[in-house]
FINU-224275 format. One record per residue (C-alpha): residue in three letters; z, x, y. Coordinates in steps of 0.2 Angstrom, whole numbers, plus 5000, padded with zeros to 4 digits. Each point is the difference from the previous one (the first is absolute). Layout:
REM residues N
AlaZXY...
***
This chain:
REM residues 610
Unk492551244896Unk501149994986Unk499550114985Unk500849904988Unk498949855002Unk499150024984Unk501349994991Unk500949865008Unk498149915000Unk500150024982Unk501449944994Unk500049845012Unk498249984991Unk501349954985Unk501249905008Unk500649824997Unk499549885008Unk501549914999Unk501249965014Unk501450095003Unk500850195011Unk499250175004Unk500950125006Unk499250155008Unk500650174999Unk499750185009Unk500050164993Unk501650034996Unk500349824994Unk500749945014Unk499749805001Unk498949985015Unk499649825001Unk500249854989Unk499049845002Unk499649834986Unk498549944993Unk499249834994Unk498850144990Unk500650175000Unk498350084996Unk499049925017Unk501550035010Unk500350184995Unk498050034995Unk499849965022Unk501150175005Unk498950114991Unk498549935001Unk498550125009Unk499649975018Unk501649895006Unk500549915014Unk501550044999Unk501450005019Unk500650165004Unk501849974992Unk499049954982Unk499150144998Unk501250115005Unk501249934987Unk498350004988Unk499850195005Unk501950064994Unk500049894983Unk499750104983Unk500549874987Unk500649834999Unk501249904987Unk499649815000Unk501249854990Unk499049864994Unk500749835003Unk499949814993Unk499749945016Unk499550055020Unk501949925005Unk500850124988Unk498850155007Unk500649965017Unk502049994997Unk499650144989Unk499150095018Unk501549955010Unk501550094987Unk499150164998Unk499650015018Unk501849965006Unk500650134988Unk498750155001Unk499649955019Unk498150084999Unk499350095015Unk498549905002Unk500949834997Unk500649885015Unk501750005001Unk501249885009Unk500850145014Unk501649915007Unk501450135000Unk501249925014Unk501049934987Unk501149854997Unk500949875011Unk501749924994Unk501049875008Unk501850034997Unk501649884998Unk501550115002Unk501450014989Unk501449965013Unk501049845003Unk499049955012Unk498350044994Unk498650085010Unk498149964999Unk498950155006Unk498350074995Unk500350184991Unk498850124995Unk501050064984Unk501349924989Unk501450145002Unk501249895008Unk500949904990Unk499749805000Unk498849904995Unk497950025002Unk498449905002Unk498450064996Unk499150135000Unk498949985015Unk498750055006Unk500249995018Unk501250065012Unk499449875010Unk500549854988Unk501550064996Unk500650025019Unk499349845006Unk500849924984Unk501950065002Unk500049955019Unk499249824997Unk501349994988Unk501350055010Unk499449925017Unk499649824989Unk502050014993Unk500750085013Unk500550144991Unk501050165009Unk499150145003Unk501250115009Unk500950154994Unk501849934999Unk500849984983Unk500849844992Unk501349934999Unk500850185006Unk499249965019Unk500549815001Unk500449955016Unk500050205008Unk499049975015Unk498949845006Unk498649944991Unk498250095004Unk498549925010Unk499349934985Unk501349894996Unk499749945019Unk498449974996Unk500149934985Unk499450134988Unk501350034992Unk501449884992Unk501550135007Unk500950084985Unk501050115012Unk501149865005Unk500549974981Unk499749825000Unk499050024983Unk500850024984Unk499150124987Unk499649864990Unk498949915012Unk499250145009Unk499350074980Unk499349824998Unk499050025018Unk499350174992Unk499749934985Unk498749875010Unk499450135008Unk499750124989Unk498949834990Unk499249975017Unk499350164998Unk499550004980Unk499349824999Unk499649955020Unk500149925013Unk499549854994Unk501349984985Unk501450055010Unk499649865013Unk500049874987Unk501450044992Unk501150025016Unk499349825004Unk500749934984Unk501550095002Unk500249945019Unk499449814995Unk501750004986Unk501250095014Unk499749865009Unk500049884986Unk501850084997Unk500449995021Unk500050175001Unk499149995016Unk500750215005Unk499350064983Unk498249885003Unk499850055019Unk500050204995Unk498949964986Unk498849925012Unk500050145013Unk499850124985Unk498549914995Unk499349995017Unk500150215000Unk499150014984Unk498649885008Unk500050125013Unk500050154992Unk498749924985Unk498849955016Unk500050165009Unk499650104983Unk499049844995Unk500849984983Unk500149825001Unk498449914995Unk498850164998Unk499249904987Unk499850144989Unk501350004984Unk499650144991Unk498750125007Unk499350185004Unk499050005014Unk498950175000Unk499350065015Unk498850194999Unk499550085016Unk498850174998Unk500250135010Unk498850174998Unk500550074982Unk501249874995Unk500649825000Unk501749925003Unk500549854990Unk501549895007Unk500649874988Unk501049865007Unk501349914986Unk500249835003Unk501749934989Unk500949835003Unk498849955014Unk500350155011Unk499950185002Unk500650114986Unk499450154999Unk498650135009Unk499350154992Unk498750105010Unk498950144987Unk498850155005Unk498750024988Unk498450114999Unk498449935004Unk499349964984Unk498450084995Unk499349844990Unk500749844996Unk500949865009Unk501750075007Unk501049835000Unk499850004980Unk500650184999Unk501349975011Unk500749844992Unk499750104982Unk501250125006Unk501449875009Unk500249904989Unk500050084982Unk501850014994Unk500649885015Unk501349884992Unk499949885020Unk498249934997Unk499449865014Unk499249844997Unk498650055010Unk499350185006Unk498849945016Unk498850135005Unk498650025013Unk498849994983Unk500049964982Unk500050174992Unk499150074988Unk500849964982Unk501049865007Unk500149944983Unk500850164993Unk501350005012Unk500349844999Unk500350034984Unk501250145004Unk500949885011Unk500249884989Unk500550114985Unk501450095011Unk500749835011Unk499849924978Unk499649855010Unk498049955000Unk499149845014Unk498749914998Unk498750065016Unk499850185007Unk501750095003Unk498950115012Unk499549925018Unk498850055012Unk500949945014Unk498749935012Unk500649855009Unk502149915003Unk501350084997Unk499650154988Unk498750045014Unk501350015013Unk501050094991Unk498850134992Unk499550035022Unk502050075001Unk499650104986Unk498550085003Unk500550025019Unk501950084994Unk498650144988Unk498950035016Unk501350075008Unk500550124988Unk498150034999Unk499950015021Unk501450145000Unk499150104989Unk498550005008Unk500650005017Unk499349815003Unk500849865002Unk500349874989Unk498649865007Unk498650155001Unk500650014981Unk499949814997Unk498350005009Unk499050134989Unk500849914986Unk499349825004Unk498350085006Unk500050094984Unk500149864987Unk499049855012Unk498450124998Unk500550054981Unk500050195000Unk501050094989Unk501550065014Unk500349975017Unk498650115011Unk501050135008Unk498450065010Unk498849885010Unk498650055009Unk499149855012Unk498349985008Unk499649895016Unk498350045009Unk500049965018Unk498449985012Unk499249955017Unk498249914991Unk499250154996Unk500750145011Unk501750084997Unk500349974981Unk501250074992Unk501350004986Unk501850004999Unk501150064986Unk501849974998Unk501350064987Unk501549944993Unk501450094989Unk501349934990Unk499749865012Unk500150095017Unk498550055013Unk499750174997Unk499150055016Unk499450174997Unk498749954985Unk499249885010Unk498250045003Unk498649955013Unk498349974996Unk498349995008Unk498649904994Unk498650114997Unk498649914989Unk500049825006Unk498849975016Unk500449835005Unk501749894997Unk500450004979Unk501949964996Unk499550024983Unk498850155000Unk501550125010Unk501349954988Unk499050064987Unk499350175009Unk502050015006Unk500849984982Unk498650124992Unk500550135010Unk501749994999Unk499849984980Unk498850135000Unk501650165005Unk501049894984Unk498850084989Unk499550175007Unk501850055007Unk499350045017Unk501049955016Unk501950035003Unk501649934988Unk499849795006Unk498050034997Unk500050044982Unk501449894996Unk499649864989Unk500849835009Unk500949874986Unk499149865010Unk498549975013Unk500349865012Unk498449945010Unk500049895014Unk498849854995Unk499949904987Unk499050014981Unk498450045010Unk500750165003Unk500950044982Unk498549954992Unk499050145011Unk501250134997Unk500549984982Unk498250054991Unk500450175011Unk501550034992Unk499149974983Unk498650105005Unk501350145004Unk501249964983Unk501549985012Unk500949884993Unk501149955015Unk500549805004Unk499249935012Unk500449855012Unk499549905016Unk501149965014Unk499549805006Unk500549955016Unk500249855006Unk499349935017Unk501350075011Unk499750164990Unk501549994991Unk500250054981Unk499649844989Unk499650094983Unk499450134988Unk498350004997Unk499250054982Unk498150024995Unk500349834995Unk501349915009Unk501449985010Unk501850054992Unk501449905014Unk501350095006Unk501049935013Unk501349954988Unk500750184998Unk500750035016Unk500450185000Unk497950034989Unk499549905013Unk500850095016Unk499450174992Unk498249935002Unk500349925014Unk500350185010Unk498750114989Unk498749865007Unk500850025017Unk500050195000Unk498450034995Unk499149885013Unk500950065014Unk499750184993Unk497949964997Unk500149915019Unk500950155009Unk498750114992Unk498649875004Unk500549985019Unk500350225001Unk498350044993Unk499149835013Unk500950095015Unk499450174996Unk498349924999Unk500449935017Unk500750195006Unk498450084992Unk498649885010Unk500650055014Unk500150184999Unk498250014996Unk499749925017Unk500250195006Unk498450125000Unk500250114986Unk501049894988Unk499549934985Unk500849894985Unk500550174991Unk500650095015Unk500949835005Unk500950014982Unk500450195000Unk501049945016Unk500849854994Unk500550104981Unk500850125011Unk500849905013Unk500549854990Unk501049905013Unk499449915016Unk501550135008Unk499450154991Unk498349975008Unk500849975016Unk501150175000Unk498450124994Unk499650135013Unk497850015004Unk500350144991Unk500849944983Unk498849885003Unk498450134999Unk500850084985Unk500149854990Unk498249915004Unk499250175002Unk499549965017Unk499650125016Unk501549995015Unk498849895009Unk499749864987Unk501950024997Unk500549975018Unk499249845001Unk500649954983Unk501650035008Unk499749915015Unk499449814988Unk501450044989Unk501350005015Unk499249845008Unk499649904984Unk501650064987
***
């Protein structure tokens, strides 16, 4: 408990309500966190108020703060570039911040006679630089099409002093590279190659092709039929180059595709930069896991407030929260304004396609973290959102009841973490309460008394654990029994239905109310696709196991002296068919509490019958 909240409760009690900046201090005046406001006195009054809901990370901040400053602004666009410059300069504890410290990626032109084109990681050499990049990646695959597509050396040698010292390398035999080493290219000509190249690289593919094709068309207009044939094969390599890095007709102008994959704790955001119809750029981002709020509007808050290289479009998985303030803030810092959102949720053609690459090139980076691999990653994430929670369920607990009409039922349930089987929380159960054959009745008896160690803490670490999800294997029928359970116990826990079709294959998810398809997100719908698989053949093993030892114990009461609870003292301490087998008549009079001679001729029926 903070002891300072009087005071902070009364002083808020007189604040503005006015849009505009807080900024939260600790004791010592340090600034802690900063955040905007459409009305500073509701946003600020909601920290202190009495009995909150706040996460763990809000009241943690809310604990440490002993006073707050806040500047009153016109307008909630101003409060928010207002949020942005104070957080990049005083860099609060409690704020999210972009975390991307592997620094920049140059391309380099050498400063030599014959100029170089390389990707560089600083701008100590002299020559001349594009960029900064962000990716290593787009920098290296840049400078080789570059050099591939105008057959450009790559070699160590050093012009013009190593003309004609030793034969041409293998990529002038295979036509990668024009052969400066035989010192048939003057200066002159070999700069105006570069200075293509270096175009090719700066406006794309798709300009350099069209203007080598007027430039071919007037060399052979002029019958210079040598100059137009090495413009054509020139052109050919760019085509080849543009399609394998497909920069040719991507369809996308100016973009950024953003792409977020969660992993426990924290998010990664990839963001894809689409110039001149191809690839320009990629940026990849850890942030915190933010405690409320929509992380693509905090994240596109902080990337692009004093960006000068604003896109014509920023396509998303969803149209964030404010979209209107920050498409104010794109507009006011590209000075360019469109008519029609700048901001796309990119649900179908091409934005769609690309916004996949994005979000995939994110769950990796998530799947390293958390020791998955990218398409568990991608799966949580699609389940996540098609079911509307709040952030990908990291722990899934599923329920399939198994039976023989009314003899052997019994319940299986299976769990799932960060996507995988995790085989040592699943758990067995018997049904104890329902006389005759009642799918609906065990799955309510089953789920009570799992729920029932959530709320009193008894049983081991995977029984008290409170699951993100609860999959059951049937359709609405079956939510719309268990969900007044989970009311009746104030667990508030999403629960669906797993509806299969007639070849007992995953069709859909089932709700109170409905069905919510799902086959159109393969990877979501593969996860399901094995929980429902796991749990029936888990439920069946368990089924058929408990049938034979039914089986094991009818005979066994065949013997003078053996009942049904001596027959199960037996089979609890011999659990295999083998085990039985291998018991000696006196293990066996030990564990039935029987005399030698009842146990001898248990002995004798087990040997003839097991």
């Amino acid at each position: 408990m903070n002891p300072r909240l009087p005071f902070l409760r009364d002083k808020t009690s007189k604040l503005t309500s006015s849009p505009g900046v807080y900024i939260m201090k600790d004791k010592s005046l340090e600034i802690i966190y900063i955040g905007k406001a459409k009305n500073l006195k509701n946003r600020v009054t909601s920290y202190f108020r009495e009995n909150p809901d706040h996460t763990v990370k809000v009241a943690a901040m809310v604990s440490r703060v002993w006073d707050y400053d806040f500047i009153v602004t016109d307008s909630e666009f101003e409060a928010l570039l207002l949020e942005c410059s104070l957080i990049k300069q005083h860099k609060p504890k409690y704020n999210i911040l972009l975390k991307d410290d592997k620094g920049y990626h140059y391309i380099r032109i050498s400063d030599e006679p014959y100029p170089r084109i390389t990707s560089e990681k600083n701008t100590k050499s002299p020559g001349t630089y594009l960029g900064p990049y962000m990716s290593g990646f787009v920098t290296k695959e840049a400078a080789a099409e570059a050099n591939r597509a105008f057959m450009l050396p790559t070699c160590r040698r050093q012009f013009p002093r190593d003309f004609k010292k030793g034969r041409p390398c293998l990529n002038y035999a295979i036509k990668q590279c024009m052969g400066v080493c035989r010192g048939c290219i003057g200066e002159e000509e070999y700069r105006a190659i570069v200075s293509e190249a270096v175009e090719f690289i700066r406006s794309g593919s798709a300009q350099s092709v069209e203007r080598m094709e007027e430039e071919m068309l007037a060399a052979a207009e002029a019958l210079d039929f040598e100059k137009a044939a090495l413009l054509r094969d020139r052109i050919n390599a760019v085509k080849k180059a543009a399609e394998k890095q497909k920069m040719i007709n991507s369809g996308v102008e100016s973009a950024d595709v953003v792409g977020i994959a969660e992993y426990p704790g924290g998010v990664y955001v990839s963001v894809l930069m689409y110039r001149g119809g191809r690839l320009w750029d990629k940026a990849v981002f850890e942030l915190e896991k933010p405690d409320d709020g929509d992380i693509l509007t905090q994240f596109l808050t902080a990337f692009y407030h004093g960006r000068d290289d604003i896109p014509r479009y920023v396509a998303a998985d969803h149209i964030p929260d404010e979209a209107e303030l920050l498409e104010e803030l794109l507009s006011k810092q590209s000075g360019k304004s469109y008519k029609g959102g700048r901001i796309i949720a990119a649900q179908r053609g091409k934005y769609a396609e690309l916004l996949r690459l994005a979000k995939d090139n994110s769950a990796e980076y998530a799947a390293l973290k958390s020791s998955r691999t990218g398409r568990e990653v991608i799966a949580l994430e699609q389940l996540g959102q098609c079911l509307g929670l709040d952030s990908p369920p990291q722990y899934i607990e599923a329920y399939d009841i198994s039976n023989l009409s009314s003899e052997s039922m019994v319940a299986g349930m299976v769990v799932f973490e960060n996507g995988r089987p995790l085989k040592k929380a699943y758990k067995r159960f018997t049904i104890k309460e329902q006389e005759y054959q009642n799918d609906y009745g065990s799955m309510h008896e089953v789920l009570r008394r799992r729920l029932t160690h959530i709320l009193t803490g008894e049983g081991d670490e995977y029984f008290t654990r409170k699951p993100d999800l609860i999959l059951l294997d049937g359709g609405k029928g079956h939510v719309n029994t268990i969900a007044p359970l989970l009311r009746e116990m104030e667990l508030d826990i999403p629960l669906f239905g797993m509806v299969k079709d007639n070849k007992h294959r995953t069709r859909a998810i089932a709700t109170g109310g409905g069905e919510i398809q799902v086959s159109e997100l393969k990877a979501a719908f593969n996860l399901l696709t094995q929980i429902q698989d796991e749990v029936h053949r888990y439920s069946v093993a368990f089924m058929h196991s408990r049938h034979k030892k039914k089986t094991y114990a009818s005979e066994l009461t065949q013997v003078k002296g053996i009942g049904e609870k001596k027959a199960a003292r037996l089979l609890m301490r011999f659990r295999t068919k083998e085990q039985l087998r291998a018991a000696s008549p006196e293990e066996l009079a030990a564990a039935a509490g029987v005399g030698q001679e009842t146990a001898a001729e248990l002995w004798k029926v087990i040997q003839e019958n097991y």
